[in-house]
C-alpha positions in Angstrom: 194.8 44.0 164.8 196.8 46.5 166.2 200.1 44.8 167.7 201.4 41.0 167.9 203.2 39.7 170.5 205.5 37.0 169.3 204.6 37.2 165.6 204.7 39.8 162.7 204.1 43.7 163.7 200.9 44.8 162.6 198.7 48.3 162.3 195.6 49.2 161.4 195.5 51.1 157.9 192.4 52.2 156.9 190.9 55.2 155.2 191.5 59.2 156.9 191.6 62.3 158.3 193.1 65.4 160.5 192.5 66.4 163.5 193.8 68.9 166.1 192.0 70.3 168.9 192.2 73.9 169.5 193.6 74.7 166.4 192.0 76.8 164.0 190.7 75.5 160.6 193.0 74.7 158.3 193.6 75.3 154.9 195.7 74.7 151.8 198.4 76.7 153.6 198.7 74.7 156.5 199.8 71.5 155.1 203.1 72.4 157.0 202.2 73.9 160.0 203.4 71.4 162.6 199.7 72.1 164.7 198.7 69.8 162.0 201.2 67.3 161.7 202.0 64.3 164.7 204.8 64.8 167.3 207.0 61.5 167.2 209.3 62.6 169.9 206.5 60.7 171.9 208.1 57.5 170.7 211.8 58.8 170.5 213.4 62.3 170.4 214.9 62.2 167.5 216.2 59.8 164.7 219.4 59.0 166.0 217.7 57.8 169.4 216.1 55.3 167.3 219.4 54.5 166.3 220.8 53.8 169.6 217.4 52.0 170.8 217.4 50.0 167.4 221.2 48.6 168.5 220.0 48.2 172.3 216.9 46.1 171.6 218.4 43.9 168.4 221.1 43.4 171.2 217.8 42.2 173.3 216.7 40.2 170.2 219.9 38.5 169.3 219.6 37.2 173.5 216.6 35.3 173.5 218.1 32.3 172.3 219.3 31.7 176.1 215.7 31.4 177.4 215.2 28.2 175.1 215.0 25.1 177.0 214.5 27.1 180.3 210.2 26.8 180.0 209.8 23.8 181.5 211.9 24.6 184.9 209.6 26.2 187.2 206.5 28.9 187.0 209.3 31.6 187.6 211.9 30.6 184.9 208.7 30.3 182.4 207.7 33.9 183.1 211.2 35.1 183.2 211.8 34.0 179.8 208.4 35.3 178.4 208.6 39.2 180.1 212.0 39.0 178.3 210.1 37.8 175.1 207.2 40.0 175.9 209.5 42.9 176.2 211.6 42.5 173.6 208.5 41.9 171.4 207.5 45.5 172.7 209.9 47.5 172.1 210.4 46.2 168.4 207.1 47.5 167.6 208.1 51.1 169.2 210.6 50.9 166.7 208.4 50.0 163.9 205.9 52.4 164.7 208.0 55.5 164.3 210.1 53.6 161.5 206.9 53.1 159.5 205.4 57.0 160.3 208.6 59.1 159.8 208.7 57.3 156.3 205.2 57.7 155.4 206.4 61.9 156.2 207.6 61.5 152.6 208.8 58.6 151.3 211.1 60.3 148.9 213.3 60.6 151.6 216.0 57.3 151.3 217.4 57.3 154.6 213.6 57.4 156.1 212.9 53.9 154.1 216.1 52.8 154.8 215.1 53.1 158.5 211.6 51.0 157.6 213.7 48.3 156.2 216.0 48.1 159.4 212.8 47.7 161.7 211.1 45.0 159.2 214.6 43.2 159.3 214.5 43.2 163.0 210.7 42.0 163.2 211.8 39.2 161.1 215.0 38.1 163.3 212.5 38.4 166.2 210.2 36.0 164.9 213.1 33.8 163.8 214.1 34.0 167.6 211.0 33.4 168.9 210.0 30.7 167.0 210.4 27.4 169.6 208.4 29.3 172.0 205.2 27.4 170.9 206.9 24.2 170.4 208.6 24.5 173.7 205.3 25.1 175.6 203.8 22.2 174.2 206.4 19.7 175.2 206.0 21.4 178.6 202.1 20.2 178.5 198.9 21.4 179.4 198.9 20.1 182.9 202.1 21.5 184.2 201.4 24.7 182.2 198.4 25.3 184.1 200.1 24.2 187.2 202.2 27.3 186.6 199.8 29.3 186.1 198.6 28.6 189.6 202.0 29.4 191.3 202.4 32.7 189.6 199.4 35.0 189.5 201.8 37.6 187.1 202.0 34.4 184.8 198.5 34.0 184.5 197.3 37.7 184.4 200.0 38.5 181.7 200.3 35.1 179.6 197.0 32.8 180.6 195.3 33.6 177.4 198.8 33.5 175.0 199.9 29.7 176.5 195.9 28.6 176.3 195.8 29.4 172.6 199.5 27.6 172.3 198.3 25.0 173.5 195.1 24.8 171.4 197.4 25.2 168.5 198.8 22.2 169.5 197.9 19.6 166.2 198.9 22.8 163.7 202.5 23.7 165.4 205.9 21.7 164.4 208.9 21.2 165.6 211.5 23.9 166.7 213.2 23.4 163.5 210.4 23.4 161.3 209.2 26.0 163.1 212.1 28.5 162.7 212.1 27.5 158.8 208.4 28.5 158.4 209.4 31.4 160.1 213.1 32.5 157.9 210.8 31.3 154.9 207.9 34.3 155.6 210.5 36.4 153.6 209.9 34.2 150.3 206.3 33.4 150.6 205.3 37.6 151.2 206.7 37.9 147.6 203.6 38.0 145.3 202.5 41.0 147.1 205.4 42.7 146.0 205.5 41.2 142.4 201.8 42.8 142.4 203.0 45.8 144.1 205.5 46.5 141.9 203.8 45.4 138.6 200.4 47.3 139.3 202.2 50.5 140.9 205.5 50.8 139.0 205.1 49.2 136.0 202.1 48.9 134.5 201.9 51.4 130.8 198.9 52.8 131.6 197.7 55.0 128.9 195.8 58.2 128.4 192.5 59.6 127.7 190.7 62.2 126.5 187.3 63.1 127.8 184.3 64.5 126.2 184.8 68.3 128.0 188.7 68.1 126.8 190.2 66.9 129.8 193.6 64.7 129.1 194.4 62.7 131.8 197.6 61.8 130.8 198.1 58.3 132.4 194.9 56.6 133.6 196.9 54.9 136.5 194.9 53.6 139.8 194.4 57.3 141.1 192.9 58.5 137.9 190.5 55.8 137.6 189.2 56.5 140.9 188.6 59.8 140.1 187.2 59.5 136.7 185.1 56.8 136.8 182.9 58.9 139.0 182.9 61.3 135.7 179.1 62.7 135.1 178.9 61.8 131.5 178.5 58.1 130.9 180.6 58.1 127.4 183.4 59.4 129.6 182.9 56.8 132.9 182.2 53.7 129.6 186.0 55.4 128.4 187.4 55.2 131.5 186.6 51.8 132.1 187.3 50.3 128.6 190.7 51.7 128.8 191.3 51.1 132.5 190.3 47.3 132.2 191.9 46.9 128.9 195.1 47.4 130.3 195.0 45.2 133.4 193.3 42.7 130.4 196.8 42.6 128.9 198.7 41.0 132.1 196.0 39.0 132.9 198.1 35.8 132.7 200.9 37.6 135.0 198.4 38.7 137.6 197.0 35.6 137.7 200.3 33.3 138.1 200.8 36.6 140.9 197.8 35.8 142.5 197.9 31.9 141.9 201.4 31.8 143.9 199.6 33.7 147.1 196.9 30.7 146.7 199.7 28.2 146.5 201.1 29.5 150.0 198.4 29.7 151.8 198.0 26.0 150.8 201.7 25.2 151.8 200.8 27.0 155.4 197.8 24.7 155.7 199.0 21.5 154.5 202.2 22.1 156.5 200.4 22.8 159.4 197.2 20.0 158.8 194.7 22.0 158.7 191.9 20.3 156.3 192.1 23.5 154.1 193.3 27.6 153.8 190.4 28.7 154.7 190.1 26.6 158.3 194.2 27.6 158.6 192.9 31.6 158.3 190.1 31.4 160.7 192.2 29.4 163.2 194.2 32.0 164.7 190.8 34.5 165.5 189.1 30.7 166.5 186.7 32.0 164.3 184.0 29.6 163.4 183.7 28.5 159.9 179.7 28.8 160.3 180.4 32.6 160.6 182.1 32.7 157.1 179.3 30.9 155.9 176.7 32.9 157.2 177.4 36.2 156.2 178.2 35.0 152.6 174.5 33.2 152.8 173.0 36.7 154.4 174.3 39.1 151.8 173.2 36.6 149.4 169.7 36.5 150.6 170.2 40.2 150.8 170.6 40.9 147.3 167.1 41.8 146.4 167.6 44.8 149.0 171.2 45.6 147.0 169.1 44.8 143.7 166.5 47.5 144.9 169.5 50.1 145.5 170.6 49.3 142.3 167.6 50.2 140.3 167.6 53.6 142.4 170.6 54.0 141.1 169.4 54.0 137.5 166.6 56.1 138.0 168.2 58.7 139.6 171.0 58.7 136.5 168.8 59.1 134.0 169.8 55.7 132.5 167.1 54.5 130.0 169.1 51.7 128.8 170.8 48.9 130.9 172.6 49.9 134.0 176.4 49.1 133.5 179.1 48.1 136.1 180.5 51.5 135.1 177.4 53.4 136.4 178.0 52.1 139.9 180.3 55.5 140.7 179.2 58.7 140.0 177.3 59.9 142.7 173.2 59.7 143.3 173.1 62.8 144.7 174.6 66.5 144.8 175.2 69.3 147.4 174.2 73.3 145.9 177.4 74.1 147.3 180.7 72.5 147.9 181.3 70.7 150.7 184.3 72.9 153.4 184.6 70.3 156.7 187.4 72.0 158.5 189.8 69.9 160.7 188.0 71.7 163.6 184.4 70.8 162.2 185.4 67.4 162.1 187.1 67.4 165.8 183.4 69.1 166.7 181.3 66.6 164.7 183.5 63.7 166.3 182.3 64.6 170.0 178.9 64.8 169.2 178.1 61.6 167.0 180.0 59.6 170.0 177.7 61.1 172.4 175.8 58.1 172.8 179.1 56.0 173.7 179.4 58.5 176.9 181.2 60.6 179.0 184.5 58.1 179.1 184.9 57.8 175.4 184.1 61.7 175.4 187.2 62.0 177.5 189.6 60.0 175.6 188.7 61.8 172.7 189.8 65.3 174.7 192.7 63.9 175.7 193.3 63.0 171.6 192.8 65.9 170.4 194.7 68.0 173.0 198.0 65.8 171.5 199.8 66.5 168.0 199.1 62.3 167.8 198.0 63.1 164.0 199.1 64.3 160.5 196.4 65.7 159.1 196.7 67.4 155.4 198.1 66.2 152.1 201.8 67.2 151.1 203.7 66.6 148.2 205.7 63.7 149.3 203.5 62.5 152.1 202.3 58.8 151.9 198.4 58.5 150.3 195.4 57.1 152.2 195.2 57.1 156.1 195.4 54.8 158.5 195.9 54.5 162.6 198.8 52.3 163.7 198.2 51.7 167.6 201.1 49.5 168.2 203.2 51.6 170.0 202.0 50.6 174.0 203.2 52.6 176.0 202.6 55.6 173.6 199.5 56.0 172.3 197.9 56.1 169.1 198.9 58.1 165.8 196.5 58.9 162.8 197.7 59.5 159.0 195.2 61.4 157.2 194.9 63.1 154.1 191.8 65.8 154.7 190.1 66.9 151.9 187.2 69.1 153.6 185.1 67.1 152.2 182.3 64.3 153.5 183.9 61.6 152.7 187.0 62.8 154.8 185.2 63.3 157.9 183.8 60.1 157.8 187.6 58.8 157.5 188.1 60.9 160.7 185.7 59.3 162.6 186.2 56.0 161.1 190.1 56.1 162.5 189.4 57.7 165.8 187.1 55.1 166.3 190.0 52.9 165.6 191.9 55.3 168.3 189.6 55.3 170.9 189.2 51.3 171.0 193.3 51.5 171.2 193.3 53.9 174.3 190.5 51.9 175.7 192.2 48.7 175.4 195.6 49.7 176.4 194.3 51.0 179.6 192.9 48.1 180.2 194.6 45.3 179.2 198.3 44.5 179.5 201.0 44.7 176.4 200.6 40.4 175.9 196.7 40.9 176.0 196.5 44.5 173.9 196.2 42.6 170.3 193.0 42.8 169.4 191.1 41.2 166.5 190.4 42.6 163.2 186.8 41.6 163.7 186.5 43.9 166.5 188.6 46.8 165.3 186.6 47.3 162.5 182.9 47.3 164.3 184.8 49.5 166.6 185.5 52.0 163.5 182.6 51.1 161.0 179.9 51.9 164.0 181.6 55.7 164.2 180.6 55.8 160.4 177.4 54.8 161.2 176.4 57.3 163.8 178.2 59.4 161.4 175.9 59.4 158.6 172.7 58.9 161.0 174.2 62.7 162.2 174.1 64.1 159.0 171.0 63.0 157.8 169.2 64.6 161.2 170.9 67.3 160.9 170.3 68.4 157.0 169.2 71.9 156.2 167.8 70.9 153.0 165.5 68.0 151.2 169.2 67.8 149.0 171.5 67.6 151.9 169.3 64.8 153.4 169.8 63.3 150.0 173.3 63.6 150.0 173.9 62.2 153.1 171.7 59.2 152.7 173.3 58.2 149.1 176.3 58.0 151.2 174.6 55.8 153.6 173.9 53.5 150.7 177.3 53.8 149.4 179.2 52.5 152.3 176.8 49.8 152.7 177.5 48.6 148.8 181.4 48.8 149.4 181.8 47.2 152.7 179.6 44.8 153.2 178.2 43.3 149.1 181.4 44.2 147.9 183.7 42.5 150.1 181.8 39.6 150.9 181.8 39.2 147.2 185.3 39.0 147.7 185.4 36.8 150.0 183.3 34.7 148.0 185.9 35.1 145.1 188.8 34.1 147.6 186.9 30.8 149.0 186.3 30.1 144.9 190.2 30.2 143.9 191.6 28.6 147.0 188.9 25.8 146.5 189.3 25.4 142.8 193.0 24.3 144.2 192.1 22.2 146.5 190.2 20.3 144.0 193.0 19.6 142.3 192.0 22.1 139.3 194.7 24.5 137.6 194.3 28.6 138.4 195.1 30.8 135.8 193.8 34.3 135.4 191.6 33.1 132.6 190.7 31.0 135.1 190.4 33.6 137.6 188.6 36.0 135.7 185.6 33.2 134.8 185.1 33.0 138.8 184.9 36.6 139.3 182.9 37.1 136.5 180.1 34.6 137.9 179.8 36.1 140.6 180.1 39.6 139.4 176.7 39.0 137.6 174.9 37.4 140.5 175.8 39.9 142.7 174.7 42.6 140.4 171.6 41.2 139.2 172.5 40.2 135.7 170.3 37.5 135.3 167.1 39.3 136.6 167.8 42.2 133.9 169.5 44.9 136.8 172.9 45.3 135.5 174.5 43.9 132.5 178.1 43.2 133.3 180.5 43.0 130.3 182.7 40.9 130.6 185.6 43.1 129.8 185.7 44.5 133.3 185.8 40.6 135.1 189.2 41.2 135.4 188.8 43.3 138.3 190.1 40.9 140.4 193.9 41.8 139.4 193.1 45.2 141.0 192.4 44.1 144.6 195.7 44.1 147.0 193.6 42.6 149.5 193.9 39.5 147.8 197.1 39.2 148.7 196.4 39.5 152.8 195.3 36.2 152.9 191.3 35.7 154.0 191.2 39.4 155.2 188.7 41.2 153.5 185.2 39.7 154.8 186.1 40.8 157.9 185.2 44.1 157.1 182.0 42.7 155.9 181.1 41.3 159.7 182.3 44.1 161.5 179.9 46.0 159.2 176.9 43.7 160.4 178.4 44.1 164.0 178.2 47.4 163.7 174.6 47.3 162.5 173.2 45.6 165.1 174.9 47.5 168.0 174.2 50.8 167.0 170.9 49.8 166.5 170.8 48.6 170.1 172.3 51.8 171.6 169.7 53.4 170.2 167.0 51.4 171.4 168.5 50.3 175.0 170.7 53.3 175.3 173.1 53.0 178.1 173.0 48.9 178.8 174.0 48.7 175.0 176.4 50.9 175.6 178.1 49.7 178.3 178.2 46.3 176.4 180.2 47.7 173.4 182.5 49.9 175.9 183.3 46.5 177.9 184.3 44.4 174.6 186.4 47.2 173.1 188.2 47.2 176.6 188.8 43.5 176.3 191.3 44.2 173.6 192.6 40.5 172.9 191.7 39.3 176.2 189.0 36.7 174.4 188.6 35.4 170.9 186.5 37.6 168.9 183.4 35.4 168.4 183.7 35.1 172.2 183.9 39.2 172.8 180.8 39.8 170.6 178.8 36.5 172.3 179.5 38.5 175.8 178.1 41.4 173.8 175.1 40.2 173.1 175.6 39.6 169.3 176.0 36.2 167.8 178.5 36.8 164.8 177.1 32.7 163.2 173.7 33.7 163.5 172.0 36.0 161.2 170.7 39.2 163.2 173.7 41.1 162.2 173.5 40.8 158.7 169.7 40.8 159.0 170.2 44.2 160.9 172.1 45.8 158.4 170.3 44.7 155.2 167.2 46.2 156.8 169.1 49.5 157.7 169.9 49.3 154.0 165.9 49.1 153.4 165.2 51.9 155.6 167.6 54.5 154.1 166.1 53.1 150.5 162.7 53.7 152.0 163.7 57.6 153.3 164.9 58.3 149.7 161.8 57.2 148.0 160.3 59.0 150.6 162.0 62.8 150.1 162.1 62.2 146.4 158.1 61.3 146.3 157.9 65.2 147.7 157.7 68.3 145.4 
């Protein structure tokens, strides 16, 4: 999601890339040229007019308390206490927004973090103030709510959807007391993330290594092991793992009393709240069906002889004769003759014309992206890692963080984000502020489809049997990692919060048993694909995602979302089309399951896993194809 209106300030972080319109490629030089790096006097002209805007609107913040008790009065004394909500709401994520990007600028810089804290510490007493809203509502009661509704048109354009879901809320919300104590005690229950944070970040004595050409990589932290486990020579990659995992092996019993005390919370939430269990208290707010869970964890399960097939490629084309190992899943299938040079401006260029099919108004909103300095595009010393697109500034617009490498994989980033930016432009024009939060589910079709089109692009438009090669192994790649990979995951999350709930104890002995399991079925121990050695089932202890609650299978249906709509804009054309425009325009107008159901895709049924295990098959089938030639 990209914004919240009365709740915790949210943005979409992903993967990235640069971008800049007319301006010329860029290179290792240009990491500071301001052509390639966002303008934030959109959001406010300088620091110290966040300043005076940070004292205005925690002025606006600490007055909200006045509006309690006024709800039930009249249609006009309920909206006039929820635009001053609404507003207030707004303008705390303006604050955030620049908060969070002038420190991600370079977070050495202590005032710049100082300034993130202040926001977060604002967000907070904004949910703290907020929190009777709900409770108040539902003493007010369905009928006279909708009664207001009625009177006031403004009410029920701006706020119909926000008091229906209050109201549906009504067996899992307390009392205005309770309430505002769940809320102050957010602060205390966020804290495993940072134990983890800090732990696997800051602490952790990772050692060094020596490879077999001579390289010393001095500490084998997480950067290192993403970059060398991808190493061409399998003693090196077995190294590399062996030392990686045998470090996290050492704190396995920390981690997983880390990890344990996240479970434990998300328990607390649902019993608090009386939900039958975590995972119905996740799914609750998106009014996700259960059935939709279920059915993508039975569909990649069923897929798994299509992942299987992949994975036997994938020892072929190594040149393993013995058994494939979980440390063979990394190095690349495939090379290019020559290294790869995607220029900001190549990727601005390749962004127009895999969109194409979307049509003339994404096209335009694209232009108009491009012709702002909404992005920061190249890697600095300093600079925050990874990229991301935080939308939650209204009445701004979007801004990227990217770290462009020239490379493939950062031109799919590109897309991947604008996709994210697009859908935020699309849904902002549309949709008012209390409507403009829109679900995780969607925002990730809404990205993952651009990577999609992306790859389809590449593969067309290959010079060479190798390119074509290339580009397909990618195709495979992101199929592995976002959709078996994360509903494995998910799988692993459901496991651990159920072994809970069944009264059992969760250690990271404990933990690492689960993940193990399915680490083997998954990767086809069993059936002789991959032997998994048990060493590495700690792998668990690396995931942060863990620690967002039931987050990560939601990449995994916005994958098969993806799948089945690109697949019908190629066949339909503009019908399709105008489908997926309409439900990224409906921002958070409509539950998710409902969006896609308007769509034309049912998210509990299995065509959209279906579509994207056979797109799976298809790029298997192309491969076996070009590698059958001479």
């Amino acid at each position: 999601m990209k914004s919240v209106l009365f709740g915790a300030l949210a943005a979409l972080l992903v993967a990235s890339m640069p971008a800049c319109a007319a301006a010329p490629a860029a290179d290792a030089g240009d990491a500071a040229n301001p052509a390639y790096m966002w303008d934030l006097s959109d959001l406010y002209p300088s620091p110290e007019a966040w300043t005076a805007a940070q004292a205005k609107v925690k002025a606006q913040v600490d007055g909200l308390d006045k509006y309690k008790g006024s709800l039930a009065e009249s249609a006009k004394a309920m909206l006039t206490a929820l635009d001053a909500i609404s507003m207030a709401g707004k303008e705390v994520a303006r604050l955030n927004v620049y908060a969070s990007l002038k420190g991600d600028e370079d977070v050495r810089v202590a005032v710049n973090q100082e300034r993130v804290q202040l926001g977060q510490a604002l967000q907070a007493e904004f949910g703290e103030k907020t929190a009777w809203v709900a409770p108040e509502v539902l003493g007010v009661g369905a009928k006279k709510v909708h009664a207001f509704e009625t009177q006031s048109p403004e009410l029920a354009h701006r706020f119909d959807f926000y008091l229906d879901n209050i109201l549906r809320g009504a067996p899992h919300t307390l009392s205005p007391e309770a309430e505002g104590v769940m809320a102050s005690a957010q602060t205390v229950l966020v804290q495993p993330n940072n134990i983890y944070s800090q732990l696997s970040n800051g602490e952790l004595p990772f050692p060094g290594v020596t490879l077999s050409d001579g390289t010393k990589v001095e500490r084998l932290d997480q950067a290192a092991y993403s970059k060398y486990r991808q190493a061409p020579n399998r003693a090196d990659r077995k190294l590399v793992f062996d030392t990686f995992w045998g470090t996290w092996k050492k704190y396995e019993g920390t981690f997983g009393a880390s990890l344990n005390t996240q479970v434990q919370a998300e328990e607390f939430d649902a019993k608090v709240r009386h939900y039958p269990n975590a995972l119905s208290d996740a799914l609750f707010a998106d009014n996700m069906p259960e059935a939709v869970y279920r059915q993508l964890v039975a569909q990649a399960n069923s897929g798994l002889p299509v992942f299987h097939r992949y994975l036997k490629l994938r020892k072929k084309l190594l040149g393993i004769n013995d058994d494939l190992a979980y440390y063979d899943i990394y190095p690349s299938m495939f090379k290019l003759d020559k290294p790869e040079h995607i220029t900001v401006a190549d990727a601005e260029r390749i962004a127009f014309d895999v969109t194409a099919p979307y049509g003339p108004e994404y096209a335009a909103k694209l232009h108009q992206a491009f012709s702002g300095r909404w992005m920061d595009v190249l890697p600095r010393t300093g600079k925050a890692s990874g990229a991301y697109m935080n939308g939650s500034a209204y009445d701004v617009h979007p801004y990227l963080h990217l770290n462009h490498n020239y490379d493939y994989e950062s031109l799919s980033t590109f897309v991947h984000e604008w996709g994210h930016g697009i859908h935020t432009l699309l849904d902002d024009e549309t949709q008012p502020w209390e409507k403009s939060n829109y679900s995780t589910f969607i925002a990730e079709t809404a990205s993952i489809s651009n990577e999609m089109l992306l790859n389809d692009y590449m593969v067309a438009h290959a010079k060479t049997k190798d390119e074509k090669l290339f580009y397909l192994g990618h195709g495979l790649e992101l199929i592995r990692g976002t959709f078996f990979r994360q509903t494995m995951f998910g799988e692993f999350q459901l496991a651990i919060h159920e072994e809970v709930e069944k009264g059992n104890a969760l250690s990271g002995k404990r933990m690492s048993e689960i993940y193990c399991d399915l680490l083997k079925r998954y990767h086809g121990d069993a059936q002789g694909v991959m032997k998994i050695d048990p060493a590495y089932c700690v792998e668990w202890a690396f995931i942060p995602h863990f620690y967002y609650g039931f987050y990560v299978w939601q990449y995994a249906t916005s994958m098969a979302g993806a799948a089945e709509f690109t697949d019908a804009i190629e066949h339909e054309g503009a019908p399709a089309r105008d489908r997926y425009i309409a439900m990224l325009k409906a921002g958070g107008s409509d539950y998710a399951y409902s969006l896609y159901k308007k769509a034309g895709i049912d998210m509990a049924a299995p065509a959209p896993y279906q579509a994207l295990v056979a797109r799976m098959s298809r790029i298997l089938d192309q491969i076996d194809a070009l590698e059958a030639q001479k």
